[in-house]
PDB file of N, H, CA, C and O in Angstrom:
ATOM      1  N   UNK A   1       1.004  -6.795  -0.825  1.00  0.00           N
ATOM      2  CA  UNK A   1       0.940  -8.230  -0.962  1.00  0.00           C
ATOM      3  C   UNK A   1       0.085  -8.754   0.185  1.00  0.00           C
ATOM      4  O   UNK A   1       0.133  -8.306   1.331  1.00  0.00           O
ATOM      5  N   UNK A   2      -0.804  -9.876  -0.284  1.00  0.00           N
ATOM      6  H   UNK A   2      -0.843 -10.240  -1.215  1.00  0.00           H
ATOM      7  CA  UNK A   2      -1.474 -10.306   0.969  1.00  0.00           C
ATOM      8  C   UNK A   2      -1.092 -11.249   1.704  1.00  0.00           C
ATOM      9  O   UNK A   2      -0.108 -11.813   1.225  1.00  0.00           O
ATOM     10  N   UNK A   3      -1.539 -11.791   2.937  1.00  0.00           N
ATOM     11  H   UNK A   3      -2.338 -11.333   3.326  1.00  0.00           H
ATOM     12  CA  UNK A   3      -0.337 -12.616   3.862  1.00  0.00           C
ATOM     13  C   UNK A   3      -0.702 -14.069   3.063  1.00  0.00           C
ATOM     14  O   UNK A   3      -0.629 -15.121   3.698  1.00  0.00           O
ATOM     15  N   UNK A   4      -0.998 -14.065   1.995  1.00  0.00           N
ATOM     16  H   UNK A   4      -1.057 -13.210   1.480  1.00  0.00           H
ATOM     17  CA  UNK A   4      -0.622 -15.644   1.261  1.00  0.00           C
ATOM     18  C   UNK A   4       0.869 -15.450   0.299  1.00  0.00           C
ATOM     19  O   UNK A   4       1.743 -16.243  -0.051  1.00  0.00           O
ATOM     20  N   UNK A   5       0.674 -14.167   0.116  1.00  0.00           N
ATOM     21  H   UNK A   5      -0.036 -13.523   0.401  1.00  0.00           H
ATOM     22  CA  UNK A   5       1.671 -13.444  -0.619  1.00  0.00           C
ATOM     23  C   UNK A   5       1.384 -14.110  -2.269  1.00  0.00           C
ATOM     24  O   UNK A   5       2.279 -14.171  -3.111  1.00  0.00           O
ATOM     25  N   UNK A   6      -0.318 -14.668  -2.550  1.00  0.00           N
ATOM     26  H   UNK A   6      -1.046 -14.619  -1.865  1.00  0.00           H
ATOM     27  CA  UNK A   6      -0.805 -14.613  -3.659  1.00  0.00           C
ATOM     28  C   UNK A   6      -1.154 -13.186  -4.406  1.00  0.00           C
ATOM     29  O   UNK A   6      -0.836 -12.964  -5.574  1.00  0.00           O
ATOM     30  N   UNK A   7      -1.748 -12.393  -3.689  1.00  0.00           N
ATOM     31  H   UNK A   7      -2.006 -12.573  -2.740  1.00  0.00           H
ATOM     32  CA  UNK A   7      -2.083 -10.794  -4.622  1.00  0.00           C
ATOM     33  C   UNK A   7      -1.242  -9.667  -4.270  1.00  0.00           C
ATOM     34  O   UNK A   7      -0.913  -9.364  -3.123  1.00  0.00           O
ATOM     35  N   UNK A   8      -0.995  -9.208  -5.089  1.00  0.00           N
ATOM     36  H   UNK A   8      -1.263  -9.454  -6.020  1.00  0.00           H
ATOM     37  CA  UNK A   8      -0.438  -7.869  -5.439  1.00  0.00           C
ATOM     38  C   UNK A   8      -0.873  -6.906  -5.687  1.00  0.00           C
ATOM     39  O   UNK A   8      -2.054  -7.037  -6.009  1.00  0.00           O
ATOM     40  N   UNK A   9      -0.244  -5.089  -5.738  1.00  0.00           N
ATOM     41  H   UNK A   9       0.715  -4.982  -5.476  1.00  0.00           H
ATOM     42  CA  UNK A   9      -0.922  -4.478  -6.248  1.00  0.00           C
ATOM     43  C   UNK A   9       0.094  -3.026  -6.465  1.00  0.00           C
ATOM     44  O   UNK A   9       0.203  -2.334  -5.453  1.00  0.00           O
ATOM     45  N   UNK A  10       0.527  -2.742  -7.204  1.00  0.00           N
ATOM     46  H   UNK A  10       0.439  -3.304  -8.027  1.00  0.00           H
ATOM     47  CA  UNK A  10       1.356  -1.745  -7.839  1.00  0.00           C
ATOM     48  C   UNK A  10       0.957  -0.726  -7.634  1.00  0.00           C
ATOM     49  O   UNK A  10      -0.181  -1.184  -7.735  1.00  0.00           O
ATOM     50  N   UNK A  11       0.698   0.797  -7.326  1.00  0.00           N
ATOM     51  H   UNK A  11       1.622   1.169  -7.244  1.00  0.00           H
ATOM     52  CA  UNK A  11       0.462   2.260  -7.653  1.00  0.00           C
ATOM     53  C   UNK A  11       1.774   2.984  -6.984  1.00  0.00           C
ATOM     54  O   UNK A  11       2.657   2.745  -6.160  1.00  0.00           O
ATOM     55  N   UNK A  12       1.220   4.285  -8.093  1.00  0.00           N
ATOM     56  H   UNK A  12       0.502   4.478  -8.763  1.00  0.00           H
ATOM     57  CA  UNK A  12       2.051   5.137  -8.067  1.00  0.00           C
ATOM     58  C   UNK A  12       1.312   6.094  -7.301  1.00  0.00           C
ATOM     59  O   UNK A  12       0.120   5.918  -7.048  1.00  0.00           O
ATOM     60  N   UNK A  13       2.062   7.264  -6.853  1.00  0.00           N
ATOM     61  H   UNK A  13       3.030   7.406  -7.058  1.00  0.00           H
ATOM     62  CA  UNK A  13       1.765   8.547  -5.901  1.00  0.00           C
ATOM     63  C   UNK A  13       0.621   9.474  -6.944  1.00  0.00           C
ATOM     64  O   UNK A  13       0.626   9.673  -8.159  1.00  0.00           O
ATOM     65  N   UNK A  14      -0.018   9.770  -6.200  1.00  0.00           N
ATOM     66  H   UNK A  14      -0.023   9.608  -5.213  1.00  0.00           H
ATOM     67  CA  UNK A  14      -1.605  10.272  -6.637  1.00  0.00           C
ATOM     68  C   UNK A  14      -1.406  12.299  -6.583  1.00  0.00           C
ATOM     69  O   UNK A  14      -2.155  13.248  -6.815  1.00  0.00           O
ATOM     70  N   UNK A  15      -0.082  12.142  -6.180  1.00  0.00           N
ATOM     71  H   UNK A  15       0.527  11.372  -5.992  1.00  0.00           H
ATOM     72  CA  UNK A  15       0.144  13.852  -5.761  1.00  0.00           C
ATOM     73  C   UNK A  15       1.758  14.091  -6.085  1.00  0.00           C
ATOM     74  O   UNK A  15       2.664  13.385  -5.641  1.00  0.00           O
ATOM     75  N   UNK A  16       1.894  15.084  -6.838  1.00  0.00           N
ATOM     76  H   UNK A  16       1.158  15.657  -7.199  1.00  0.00           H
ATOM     77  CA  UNK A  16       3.284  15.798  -6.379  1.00  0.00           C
ATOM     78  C   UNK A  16       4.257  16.218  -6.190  1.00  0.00           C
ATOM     79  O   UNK A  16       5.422  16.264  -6.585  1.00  0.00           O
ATOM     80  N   UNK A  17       3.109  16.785  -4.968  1.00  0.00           N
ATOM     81  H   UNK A  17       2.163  16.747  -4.647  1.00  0.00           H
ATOM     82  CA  UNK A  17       3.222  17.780  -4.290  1.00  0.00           C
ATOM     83  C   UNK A  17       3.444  17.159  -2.606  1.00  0.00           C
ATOM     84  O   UNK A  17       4.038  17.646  -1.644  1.00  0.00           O
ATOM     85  N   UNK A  18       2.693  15.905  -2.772  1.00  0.00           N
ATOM     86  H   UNK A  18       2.210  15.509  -3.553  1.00  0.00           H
ATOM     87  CA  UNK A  18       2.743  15.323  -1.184  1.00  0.00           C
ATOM     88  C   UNK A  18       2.864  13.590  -1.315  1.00  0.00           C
ATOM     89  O   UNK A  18       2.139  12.832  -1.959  1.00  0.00           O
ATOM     90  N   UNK A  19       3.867  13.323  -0.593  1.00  0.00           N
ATOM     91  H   UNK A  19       4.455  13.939  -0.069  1.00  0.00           H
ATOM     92  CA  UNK A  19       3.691  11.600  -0.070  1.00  0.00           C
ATOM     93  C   UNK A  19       2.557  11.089   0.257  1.00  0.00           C
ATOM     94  O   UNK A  19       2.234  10.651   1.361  1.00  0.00           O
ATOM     95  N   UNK A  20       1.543  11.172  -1.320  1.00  0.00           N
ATOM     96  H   UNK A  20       1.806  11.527  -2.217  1.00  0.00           H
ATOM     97  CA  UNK A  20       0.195  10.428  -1.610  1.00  0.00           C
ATOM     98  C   UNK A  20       0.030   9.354  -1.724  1.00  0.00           C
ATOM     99  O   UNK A  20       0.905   8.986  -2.508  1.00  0.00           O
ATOM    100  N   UNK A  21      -0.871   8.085  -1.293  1.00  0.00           N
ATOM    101  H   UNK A  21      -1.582   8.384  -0.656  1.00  0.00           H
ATOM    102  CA  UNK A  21      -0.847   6.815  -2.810  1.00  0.00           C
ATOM    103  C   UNK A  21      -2.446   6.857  -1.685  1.00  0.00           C
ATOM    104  O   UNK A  21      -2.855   7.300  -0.612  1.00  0.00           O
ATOM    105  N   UNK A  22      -2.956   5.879  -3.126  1.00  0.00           N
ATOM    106  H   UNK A  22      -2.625   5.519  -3.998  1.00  0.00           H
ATOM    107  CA  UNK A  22      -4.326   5.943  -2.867  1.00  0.00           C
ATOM    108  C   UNK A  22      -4.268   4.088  -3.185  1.00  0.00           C
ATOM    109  O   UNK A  22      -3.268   3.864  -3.868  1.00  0.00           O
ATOM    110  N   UNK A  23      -4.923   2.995  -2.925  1.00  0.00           N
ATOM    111  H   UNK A  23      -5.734   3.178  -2.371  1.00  0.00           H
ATOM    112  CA  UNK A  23      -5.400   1.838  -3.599  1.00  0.00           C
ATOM    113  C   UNK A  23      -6.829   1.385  -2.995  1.00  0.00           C
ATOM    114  O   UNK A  23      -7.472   1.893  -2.076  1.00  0.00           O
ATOM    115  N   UNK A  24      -7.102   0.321  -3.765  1.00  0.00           N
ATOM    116  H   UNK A  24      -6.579  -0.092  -4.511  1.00  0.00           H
ATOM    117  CA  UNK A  24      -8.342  -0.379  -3.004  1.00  0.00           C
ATOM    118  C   UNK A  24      -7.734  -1.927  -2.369  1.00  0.00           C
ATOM    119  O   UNK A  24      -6.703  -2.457  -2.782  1.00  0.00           O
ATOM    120  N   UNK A  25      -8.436  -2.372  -1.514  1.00  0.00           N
ATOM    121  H   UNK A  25      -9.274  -1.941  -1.178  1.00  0.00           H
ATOM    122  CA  UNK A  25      -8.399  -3.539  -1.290  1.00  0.00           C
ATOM    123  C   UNK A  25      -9.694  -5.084  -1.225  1.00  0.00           C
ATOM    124  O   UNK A  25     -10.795  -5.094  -0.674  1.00  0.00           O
ATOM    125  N   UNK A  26      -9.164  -5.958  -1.824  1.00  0.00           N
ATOM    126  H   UNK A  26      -8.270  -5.951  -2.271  1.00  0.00           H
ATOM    127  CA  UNK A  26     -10.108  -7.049  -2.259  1.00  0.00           C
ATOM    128  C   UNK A  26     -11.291  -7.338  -0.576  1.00  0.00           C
ATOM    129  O   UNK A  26     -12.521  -7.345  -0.525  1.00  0.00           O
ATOM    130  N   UNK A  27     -10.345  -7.521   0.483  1.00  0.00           N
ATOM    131  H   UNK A  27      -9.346  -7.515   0.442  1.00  0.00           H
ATOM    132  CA  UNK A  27     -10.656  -8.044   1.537  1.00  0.00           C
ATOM    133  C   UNK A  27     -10.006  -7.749   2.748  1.00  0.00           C
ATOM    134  O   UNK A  27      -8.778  -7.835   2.774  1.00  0.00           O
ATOM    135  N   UNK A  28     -10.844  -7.300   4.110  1.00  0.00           N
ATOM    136  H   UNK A  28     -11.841  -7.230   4.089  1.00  0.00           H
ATOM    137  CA  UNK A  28      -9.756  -7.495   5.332  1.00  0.00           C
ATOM    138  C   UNK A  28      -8.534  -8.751   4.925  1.00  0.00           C
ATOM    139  O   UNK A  28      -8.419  -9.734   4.193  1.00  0.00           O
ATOM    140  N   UNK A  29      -7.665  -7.880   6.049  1.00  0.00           N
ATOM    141  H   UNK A  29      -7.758  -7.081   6.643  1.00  0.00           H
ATOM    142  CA  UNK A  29      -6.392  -9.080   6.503  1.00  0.00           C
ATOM    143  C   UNK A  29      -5.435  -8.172   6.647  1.00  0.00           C
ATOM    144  O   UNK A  29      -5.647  -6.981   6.876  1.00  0.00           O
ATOM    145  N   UNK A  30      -4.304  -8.709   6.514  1.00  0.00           N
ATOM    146  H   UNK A  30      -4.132  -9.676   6.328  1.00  0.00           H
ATOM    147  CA  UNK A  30      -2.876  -8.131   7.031  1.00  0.00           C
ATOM    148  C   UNK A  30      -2.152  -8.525   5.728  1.00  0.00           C
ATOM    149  O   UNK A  30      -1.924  -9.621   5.215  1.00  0.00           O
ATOM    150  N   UNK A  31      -1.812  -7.011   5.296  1.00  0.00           N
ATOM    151  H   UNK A  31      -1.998  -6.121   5.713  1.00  0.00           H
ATOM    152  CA  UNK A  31      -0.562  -6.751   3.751  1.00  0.00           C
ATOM    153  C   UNK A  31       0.487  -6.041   4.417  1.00  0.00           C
ATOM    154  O   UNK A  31       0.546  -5.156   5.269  1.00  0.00           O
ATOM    155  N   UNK A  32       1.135  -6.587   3.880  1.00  0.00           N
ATOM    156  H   UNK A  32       1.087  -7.307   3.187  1.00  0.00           H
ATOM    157  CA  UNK A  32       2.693  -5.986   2.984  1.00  0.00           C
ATOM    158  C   UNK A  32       2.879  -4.912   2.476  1.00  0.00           C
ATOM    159  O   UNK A  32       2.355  -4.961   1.364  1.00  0.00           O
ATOM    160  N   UNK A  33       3.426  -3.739   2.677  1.00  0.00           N
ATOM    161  H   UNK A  33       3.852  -3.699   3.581  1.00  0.00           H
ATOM    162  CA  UNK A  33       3.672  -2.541   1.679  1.00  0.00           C
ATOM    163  C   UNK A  33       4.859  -2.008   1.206  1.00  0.00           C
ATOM    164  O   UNK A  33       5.387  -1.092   1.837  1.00  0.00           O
ATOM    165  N   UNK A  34       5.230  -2.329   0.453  1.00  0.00           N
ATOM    166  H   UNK A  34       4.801  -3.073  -0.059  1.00  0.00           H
ATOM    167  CA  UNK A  34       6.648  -1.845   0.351  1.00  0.00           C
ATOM    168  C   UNK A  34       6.409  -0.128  -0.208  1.00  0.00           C
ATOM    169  O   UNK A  34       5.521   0.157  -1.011  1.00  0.00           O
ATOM    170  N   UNK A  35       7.253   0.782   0.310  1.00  0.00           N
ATOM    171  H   UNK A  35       7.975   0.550   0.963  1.00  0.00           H
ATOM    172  CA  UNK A  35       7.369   2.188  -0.129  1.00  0.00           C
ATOM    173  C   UNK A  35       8.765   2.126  -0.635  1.00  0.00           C
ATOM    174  O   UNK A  35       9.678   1.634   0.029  1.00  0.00           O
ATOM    175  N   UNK A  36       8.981   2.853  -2.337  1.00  0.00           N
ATOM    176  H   UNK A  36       8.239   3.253  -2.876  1.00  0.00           H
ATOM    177  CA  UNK A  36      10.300   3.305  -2.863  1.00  0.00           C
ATOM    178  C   UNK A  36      10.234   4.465  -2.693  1.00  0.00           C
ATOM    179  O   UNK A  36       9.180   5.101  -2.734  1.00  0.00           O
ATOM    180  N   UNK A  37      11.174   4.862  -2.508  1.00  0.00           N
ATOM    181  H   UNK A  37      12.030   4.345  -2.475  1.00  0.00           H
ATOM    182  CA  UNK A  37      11.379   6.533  -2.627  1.00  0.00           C
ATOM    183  C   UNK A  37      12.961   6.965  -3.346  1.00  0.00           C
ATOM    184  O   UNK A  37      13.924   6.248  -3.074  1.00  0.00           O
ATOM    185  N   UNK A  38      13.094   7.861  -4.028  1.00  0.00           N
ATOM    186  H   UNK A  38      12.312   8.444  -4.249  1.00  0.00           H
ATOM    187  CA  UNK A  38      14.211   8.161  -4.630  1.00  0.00           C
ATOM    188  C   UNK A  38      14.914   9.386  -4.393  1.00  0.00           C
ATOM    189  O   UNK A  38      14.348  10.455  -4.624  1.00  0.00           O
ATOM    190  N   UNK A  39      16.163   9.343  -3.928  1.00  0.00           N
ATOM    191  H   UNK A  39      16.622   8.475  -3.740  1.00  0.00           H
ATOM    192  CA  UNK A  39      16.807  10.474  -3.296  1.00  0.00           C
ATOM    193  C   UNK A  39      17.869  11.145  -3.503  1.00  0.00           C
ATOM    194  O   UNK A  39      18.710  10.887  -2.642  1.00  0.00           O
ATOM    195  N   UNK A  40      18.245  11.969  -4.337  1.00  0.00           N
ATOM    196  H   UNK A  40      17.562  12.178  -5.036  1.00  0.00           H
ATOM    197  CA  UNK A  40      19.666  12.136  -4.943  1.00  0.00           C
ATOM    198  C   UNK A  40      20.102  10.723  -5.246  1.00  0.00           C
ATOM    199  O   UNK A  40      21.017  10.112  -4.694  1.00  0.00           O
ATOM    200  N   UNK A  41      18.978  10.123  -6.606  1.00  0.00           N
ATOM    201  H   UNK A  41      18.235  10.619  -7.055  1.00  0.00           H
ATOM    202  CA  UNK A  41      19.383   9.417  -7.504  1.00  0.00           C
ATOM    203  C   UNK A  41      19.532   7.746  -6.871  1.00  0.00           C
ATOM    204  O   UNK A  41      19.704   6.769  -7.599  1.00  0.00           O
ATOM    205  N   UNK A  42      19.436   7.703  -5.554  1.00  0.00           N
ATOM    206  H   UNK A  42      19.297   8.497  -4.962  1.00  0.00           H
ATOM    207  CA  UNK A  42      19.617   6.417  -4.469  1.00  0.00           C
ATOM    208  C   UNK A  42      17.992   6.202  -4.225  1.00  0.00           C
ATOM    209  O   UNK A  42      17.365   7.070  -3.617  1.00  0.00           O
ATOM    210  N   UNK A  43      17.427   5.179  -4.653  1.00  0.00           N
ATOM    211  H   UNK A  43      17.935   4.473  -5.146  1.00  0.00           H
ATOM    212  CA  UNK A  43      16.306   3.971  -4.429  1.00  0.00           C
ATOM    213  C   UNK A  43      16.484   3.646  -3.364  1.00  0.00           C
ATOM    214  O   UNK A  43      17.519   3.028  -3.118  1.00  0.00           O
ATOM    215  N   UNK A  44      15.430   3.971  -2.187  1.00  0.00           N
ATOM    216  H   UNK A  44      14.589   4.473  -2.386  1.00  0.00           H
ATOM    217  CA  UNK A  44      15.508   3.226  -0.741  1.00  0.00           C
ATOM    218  C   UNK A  44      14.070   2.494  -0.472  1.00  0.00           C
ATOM    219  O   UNK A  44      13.013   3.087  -0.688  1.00  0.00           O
ATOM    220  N   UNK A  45      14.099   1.757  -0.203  1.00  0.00           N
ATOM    221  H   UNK A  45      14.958   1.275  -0.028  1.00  0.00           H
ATOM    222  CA  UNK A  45      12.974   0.910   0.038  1.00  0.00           C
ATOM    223  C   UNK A  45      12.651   0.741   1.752  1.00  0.00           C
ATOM    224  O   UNK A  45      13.551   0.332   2.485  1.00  0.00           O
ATOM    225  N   UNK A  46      11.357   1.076   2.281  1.00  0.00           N
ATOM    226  H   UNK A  46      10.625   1.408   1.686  1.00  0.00           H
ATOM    227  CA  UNK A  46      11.009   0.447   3.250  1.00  0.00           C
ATOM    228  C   UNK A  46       9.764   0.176   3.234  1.00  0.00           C
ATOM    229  O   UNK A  46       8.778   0.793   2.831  1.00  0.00           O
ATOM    230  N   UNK A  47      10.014  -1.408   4.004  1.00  0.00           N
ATOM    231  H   UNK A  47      10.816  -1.909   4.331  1.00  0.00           H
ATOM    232  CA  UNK A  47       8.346  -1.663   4.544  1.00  0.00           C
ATOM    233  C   UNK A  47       7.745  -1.630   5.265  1.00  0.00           C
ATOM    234  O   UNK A  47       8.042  -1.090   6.330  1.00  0.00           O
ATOM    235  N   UNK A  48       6.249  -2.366   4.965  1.00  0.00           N
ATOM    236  H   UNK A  48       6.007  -2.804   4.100  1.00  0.00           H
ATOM    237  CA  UNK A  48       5.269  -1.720   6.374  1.00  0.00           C
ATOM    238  C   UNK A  48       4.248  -2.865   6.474  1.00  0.00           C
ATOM    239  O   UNK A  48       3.816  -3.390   5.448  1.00  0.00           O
ATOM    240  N   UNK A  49       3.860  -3.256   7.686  1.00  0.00           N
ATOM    241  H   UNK A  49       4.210  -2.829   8.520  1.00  0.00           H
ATOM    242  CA  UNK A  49       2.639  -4.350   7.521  1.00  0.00           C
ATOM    243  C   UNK A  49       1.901  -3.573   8.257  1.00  0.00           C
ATOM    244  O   UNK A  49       2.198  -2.916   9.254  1.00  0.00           O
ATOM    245  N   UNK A  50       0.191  -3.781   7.285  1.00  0.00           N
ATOM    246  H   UNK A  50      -0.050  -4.315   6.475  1.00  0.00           H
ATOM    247  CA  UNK A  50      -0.762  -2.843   7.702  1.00  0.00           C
ATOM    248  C   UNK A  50      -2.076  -3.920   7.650  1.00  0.00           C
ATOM    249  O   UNK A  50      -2.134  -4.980   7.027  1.00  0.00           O
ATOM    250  N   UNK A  51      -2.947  -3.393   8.375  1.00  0.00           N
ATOM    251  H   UNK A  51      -2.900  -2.532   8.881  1.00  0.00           H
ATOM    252  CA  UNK A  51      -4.215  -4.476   8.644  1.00  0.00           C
ATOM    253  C   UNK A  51      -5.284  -3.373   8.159  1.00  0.00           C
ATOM    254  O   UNK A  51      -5.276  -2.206   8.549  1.00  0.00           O
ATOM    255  N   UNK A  52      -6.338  -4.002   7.115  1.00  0.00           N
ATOM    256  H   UNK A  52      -6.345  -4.950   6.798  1.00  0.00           H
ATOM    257  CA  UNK A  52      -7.324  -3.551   6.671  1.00  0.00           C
ATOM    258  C   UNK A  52      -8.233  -3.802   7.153  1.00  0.00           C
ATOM    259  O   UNK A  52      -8.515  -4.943   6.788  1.00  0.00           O
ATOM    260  N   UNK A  53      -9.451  -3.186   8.260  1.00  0.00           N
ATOM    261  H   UNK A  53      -9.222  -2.259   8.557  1.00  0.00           H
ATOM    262  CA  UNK A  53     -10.773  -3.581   8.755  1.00  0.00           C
ATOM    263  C   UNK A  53     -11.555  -2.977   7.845  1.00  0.00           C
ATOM    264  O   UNK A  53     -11.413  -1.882   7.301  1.00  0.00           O
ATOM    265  N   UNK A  54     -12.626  -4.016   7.697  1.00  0.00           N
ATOM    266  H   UNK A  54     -12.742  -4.906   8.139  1.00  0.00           H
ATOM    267  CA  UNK A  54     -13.927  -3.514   7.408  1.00  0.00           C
ATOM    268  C   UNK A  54     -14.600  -2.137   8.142  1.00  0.00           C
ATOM    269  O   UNK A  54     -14.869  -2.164   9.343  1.00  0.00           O
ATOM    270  N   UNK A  55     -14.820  -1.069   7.405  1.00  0.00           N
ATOM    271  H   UNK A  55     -14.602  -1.047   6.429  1.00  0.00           H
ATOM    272  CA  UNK A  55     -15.786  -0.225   7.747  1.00  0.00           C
ATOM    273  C   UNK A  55     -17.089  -0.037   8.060  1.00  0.00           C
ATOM    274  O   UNK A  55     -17.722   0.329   9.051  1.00  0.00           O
ATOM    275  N   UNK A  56     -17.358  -0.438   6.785  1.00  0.00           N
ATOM    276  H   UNK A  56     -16.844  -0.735   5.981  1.00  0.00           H
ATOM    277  CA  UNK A  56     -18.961  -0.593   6.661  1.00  0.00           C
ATOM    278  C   UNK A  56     -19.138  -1.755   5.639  1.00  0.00           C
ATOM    279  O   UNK A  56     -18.214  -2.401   5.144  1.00  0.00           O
ATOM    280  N   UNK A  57     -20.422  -1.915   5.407  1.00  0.00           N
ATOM    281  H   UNK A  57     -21.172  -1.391   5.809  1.00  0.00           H
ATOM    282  CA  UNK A  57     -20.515  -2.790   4.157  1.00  0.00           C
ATOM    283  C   UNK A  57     -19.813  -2.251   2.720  1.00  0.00           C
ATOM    284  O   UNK A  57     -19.718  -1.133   2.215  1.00  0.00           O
ATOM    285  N   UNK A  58     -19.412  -3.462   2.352  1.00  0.00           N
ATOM    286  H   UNK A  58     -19.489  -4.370   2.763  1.00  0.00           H
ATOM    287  CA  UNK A  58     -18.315  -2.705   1.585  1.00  0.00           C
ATOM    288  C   UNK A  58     -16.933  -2.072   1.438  1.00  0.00           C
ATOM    289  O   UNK A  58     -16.029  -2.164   0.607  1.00  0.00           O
ATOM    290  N   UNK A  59     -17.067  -1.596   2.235  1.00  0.00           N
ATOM    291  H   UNK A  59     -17.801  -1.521   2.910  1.00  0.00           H
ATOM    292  CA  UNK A  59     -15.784  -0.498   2.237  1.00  0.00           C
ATOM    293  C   UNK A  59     -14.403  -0.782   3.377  1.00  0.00           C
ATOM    294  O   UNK A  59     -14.779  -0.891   4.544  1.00  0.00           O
ATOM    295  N   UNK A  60     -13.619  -0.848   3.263  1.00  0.00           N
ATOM    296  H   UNK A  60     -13.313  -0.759   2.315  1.00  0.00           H
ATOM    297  CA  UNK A  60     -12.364  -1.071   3.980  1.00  0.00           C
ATOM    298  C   UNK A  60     -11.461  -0.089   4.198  1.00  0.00           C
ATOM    299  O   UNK A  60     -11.021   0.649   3.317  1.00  0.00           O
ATOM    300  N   UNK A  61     -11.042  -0.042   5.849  1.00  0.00           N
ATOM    301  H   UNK A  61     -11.400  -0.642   6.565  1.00  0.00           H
ATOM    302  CA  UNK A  61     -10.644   1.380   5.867  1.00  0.00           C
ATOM    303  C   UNK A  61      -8.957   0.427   6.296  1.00  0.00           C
ATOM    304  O   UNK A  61      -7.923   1.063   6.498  1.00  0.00           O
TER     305      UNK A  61
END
């Protein structure tokens, strides 16, 4: 979620075999991430605020 908490963005794990996820992002700034994970049948949720810089043109690391 972005810090207007207007966009969103859903994916699932890209592996596994390993605690993968892959997405893109529209623009620098500071998101929201929520991680589910499921554990002997118990849904635990934690989050994370992460800041996206520009790399290069284009691209956001």
């Amino acid at each position: 979620m972005d810090d207007k908490g207007e966009k969103f963005v859903h994916v699932h794990p890209t592996s596994e075999e390993k605690t993968l996820f892959e997405t893109k992002f529209d623009k620098p700034g500071i998101y929201k991430v929520w991680g589910e994970f499921k554990f002997h049948d118990k849904v635990n949720s934690y989050p994370f605020v992460i800041e996206v810089k520009k790399k290069k043109k284009g691209e956001f690391i």
